[in-house]
N, C-alpha and C positions, 0 to 999 in steps of 0.2 A: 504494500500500500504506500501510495505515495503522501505524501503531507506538504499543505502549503499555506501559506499566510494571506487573506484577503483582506486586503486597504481599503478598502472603500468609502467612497464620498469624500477625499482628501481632495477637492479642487479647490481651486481660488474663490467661489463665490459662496463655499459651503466652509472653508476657515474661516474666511474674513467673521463671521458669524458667530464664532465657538464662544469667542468674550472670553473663555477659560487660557492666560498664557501657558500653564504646565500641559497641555490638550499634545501639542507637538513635539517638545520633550519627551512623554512619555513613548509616545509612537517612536520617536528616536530608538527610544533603549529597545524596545516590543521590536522594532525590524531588524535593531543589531542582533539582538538575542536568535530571532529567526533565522538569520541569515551565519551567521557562528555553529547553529546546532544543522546548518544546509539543509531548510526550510524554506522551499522556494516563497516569493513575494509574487504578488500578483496586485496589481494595482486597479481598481472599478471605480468607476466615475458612468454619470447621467449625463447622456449627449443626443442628440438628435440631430438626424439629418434636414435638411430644409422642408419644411411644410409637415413634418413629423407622419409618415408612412410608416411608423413601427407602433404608433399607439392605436390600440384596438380603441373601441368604442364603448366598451364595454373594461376600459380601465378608466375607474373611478377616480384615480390621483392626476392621472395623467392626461387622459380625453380635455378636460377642463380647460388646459394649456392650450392647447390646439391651436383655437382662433385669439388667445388674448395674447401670449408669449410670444410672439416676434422670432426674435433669434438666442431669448435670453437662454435659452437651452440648446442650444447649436453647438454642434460639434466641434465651428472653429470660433467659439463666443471664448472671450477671454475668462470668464467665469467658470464654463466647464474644463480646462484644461487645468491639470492637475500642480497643486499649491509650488511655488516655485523652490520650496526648501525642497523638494523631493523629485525635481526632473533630474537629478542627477542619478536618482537611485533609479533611472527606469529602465537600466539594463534588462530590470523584469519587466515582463509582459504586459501590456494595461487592455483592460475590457470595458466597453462602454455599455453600459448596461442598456440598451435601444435593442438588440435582437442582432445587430449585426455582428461580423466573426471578428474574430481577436485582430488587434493590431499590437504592432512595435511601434510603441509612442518615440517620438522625439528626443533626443535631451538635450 
């Protein structure tokens, strides 16, 4: 069995938010630890592609968004892309949580 670490919702527009400063420290020590014991990381963040074709109608959290959200959830919104303390760390994989297949984010 393999084991690995899911980060998720660590983007720019979901820290700015946290108000907690120890929030990112801790995640510090929690991904060194993972990655020491060779626990892969895996990074997931909430993105959408333009006019959002991955939310059914029948998702309650998301549907909503649809016609009022703009681009605030877009895949190249500076908001969803992931917190800038940790694009270094993205040698691991990141998944956008919209349905679509893995990508190798940026760093």
């Amino acid at each position: 069995m393999t084991s690995a670490l899911l980060v998720m919702d660590v983007q720019q527009g979901v820290v700015e938010r946290f108000g907690q400063p120890g929030v990112l420290d801790r995640l510090a020590e929690g991904l060194a630890a993972a990655r020491n014991a060779g626990v892969a990381v895996i990074f997931v963040r909430v993105a959408f592609r333009p006019g959002f074709p991955e939310v059914r109608t029948t998702n309650r959290s998301f549907s909503a968004l649809v016609g009022t959200a703009g681009d605030r959830f877009g895949e190249d919104n500076p908001a969803t892309q992931i917190h800038p303390r940790w694009r270094r760390a993205l040698a691991s994989p990141s998944w956008s949580r919209n349905g679509s297949a893995p990508s190798q984010a940026a760093t």
